[in-house]
C-alpha positions in Angstrom: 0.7 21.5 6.2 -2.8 20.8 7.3 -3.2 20.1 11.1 -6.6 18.1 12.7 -8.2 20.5 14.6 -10.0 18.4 17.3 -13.6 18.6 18.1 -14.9 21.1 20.5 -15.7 20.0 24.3 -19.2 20.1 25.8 -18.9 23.8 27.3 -17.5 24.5 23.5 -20.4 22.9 22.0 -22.9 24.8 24.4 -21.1 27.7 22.7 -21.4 27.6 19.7 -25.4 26.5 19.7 -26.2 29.5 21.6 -24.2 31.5 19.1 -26.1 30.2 16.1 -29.4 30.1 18.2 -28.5 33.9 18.9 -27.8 34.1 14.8 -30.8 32.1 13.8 -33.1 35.0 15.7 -31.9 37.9 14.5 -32.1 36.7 11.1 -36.0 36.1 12.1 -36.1 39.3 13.1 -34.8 41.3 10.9 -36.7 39.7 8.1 -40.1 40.0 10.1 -39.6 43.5 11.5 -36.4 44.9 9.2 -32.8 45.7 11.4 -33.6 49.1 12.2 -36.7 48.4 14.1 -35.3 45.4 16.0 -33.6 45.7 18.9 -30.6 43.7 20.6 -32.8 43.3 23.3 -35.7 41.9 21.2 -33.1 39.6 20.1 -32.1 38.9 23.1 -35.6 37.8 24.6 -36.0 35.9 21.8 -33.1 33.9 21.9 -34.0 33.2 25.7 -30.6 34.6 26.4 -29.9 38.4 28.6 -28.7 41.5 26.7 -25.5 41.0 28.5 -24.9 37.7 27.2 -25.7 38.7 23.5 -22.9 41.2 24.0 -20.2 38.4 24.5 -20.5 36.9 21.5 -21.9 40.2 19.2 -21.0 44.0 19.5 -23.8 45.1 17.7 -27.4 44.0 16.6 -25.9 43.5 12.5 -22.8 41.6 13.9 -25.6 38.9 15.5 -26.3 38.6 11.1 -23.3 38.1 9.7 -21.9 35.4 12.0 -21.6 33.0 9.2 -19.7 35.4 7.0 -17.2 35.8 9.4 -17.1 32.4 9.8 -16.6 31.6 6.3 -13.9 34.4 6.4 -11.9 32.6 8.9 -12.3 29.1 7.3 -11.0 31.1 4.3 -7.9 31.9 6.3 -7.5 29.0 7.6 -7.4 27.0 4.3 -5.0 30.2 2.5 -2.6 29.4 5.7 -1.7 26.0 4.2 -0.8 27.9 1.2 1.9 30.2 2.5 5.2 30.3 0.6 4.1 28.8 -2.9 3.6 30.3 -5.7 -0.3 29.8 -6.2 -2.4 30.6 -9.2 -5.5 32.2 -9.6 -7.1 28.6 -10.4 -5.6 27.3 -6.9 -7.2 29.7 -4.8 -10.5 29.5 -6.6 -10.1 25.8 -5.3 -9.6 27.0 -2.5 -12.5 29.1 -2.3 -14.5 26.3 -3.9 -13.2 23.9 -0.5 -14.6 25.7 1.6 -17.6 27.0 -0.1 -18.0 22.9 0.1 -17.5 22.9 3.4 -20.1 25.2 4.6 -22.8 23.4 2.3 -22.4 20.6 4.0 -23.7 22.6 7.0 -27.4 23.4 6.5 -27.2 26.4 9.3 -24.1 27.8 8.1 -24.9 27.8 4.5 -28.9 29.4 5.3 -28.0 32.0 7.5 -25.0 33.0 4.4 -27.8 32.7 1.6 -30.7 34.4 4.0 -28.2 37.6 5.1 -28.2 37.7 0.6 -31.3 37.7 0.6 -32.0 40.4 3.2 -29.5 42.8 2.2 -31.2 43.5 -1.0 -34.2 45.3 1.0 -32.5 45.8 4.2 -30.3 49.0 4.2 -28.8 49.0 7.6 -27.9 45.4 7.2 -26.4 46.3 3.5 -24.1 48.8 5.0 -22.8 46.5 8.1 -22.1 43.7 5.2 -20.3 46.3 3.6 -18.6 47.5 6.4 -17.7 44.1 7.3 -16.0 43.3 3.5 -14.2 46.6 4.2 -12.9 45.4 7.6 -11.6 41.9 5.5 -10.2 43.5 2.6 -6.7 44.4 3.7 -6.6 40.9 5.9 -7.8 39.3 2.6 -5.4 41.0 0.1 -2.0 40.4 3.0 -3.2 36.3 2.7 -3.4 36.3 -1.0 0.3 37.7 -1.3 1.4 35.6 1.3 -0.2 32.2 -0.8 1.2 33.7 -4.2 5.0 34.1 -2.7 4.3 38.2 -3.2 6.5 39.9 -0.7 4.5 43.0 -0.4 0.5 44.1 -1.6 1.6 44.6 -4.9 -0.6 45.9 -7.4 -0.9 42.4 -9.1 -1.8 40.7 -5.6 -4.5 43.6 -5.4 -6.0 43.1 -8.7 -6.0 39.2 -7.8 -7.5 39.5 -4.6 -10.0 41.5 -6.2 -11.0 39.4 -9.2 -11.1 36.6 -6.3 -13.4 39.0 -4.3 -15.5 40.2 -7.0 -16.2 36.3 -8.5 -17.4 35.2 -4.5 -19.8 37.8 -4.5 -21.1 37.6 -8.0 -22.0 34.0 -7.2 -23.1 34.3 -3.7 -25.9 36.7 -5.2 -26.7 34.7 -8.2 -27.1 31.9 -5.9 -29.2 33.5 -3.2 -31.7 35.2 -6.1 -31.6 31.6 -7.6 -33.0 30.4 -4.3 -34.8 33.1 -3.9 -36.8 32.2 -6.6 -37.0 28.4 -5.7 -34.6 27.0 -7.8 -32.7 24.2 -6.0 -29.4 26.1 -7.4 -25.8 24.5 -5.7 -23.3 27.3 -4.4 -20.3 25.7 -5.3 -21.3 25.1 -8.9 -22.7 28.4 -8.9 -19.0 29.4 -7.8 -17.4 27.5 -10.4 -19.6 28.7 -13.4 -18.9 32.5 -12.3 -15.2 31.7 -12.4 -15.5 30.3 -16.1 -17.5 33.5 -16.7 -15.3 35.4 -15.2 -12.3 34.1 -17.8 -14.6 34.5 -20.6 -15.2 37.8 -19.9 -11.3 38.9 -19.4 -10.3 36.7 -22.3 -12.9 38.6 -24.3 
């Protein structure tokens, strides 16, 4: 069952904008200047924050990146949660994927900082490998939450090739979308989403 989560407090609030403020620069950065030649204390001064205060919400320089991947990671969680004990489809969890892909569009920052980290990985090598790193760090989470929502009592091979077909849809149409932006098309990520699934069952009907 889905609970209300109730809305953060002032210090909360205080938070989380220094969190995305902290986000928001390195992003700058690293598209100005490139990740290995930025520094988390050039991040740091130019978030108006200390070094030692960049390390309580990031461990490293590429973590400051990806803050709105693991945020979407954990909305992702959240959402499977309410799924727990059914026996969900592959169609129900692209909704569910789709819900919160919604979600995060309706948040401007949350949504640029996903399609700007696309964008940058393509050029950026040391920010391509922490993404990757970071996927690697989800997977087994990710594949433990899809048996859970299809009633699987253990990884099985057919919760590993759906959490895979799941994982390999997201991040065909996260980079369609961002080289869509890229090029200045006004493209929408959840429709984006949804046409990749369709594609995805052409292909595998094919």
């Amino acid at each position: 069952m889905t609970t209300t989560t109730p809305a953060p407090d002032l210090r909360e609030r205080r938070r989380l904008a220094t969190r995305a403020e902290i986000e928001q620069v390195a992003l700058d950065l690293f598209a100005r200047d490139g990740s290995e030649r930025t520094t988390v204390d050039d991040i740091a001064a130019a978030a108006g924050v200390s070094p030692r205060t960049f390390f309580r919400y990031f461990g490293t320089k590429e973590d400051a990146a990806l803050g709105a991947n693991r945020a979407f990671d954990a909305a992702l969680a959240e959402r499977l949660e309410d799924r727990v004990g059914s026996s969900t489809s592959l169609a129900d969890l692209e909704d569910c994927i789709a819900d919160v892909l919604t979600s995060f569009s309706a948040e401007a920052g949350s949504i640029e900082r996903m399609l700007r980290v696309r964008c940058l990985v393509i050029e950026d090598t040391g920010l391509r490998g922490a993404l990757l790193r970071l996927d690697a760090e989800q997977t087994a989470a990710f594949f433990s939450r899809i048996a859970a929502a299809t009633g699987a009592p253990t990884v099985d091979l057919r919760t590993r090739v759906v959490a895979e077909t799941l994982g390999a849809g997201l991040r065909a149409a996260l980079d369609d979308w961002a080289a869509r932006r890229d090029q200045g098309e006004d493209a929408d990520l959840v429709a984006t989403y949804r046409r990749t699934c369709e594609t995805l069952r052409d292909v595998t009907a094919a």
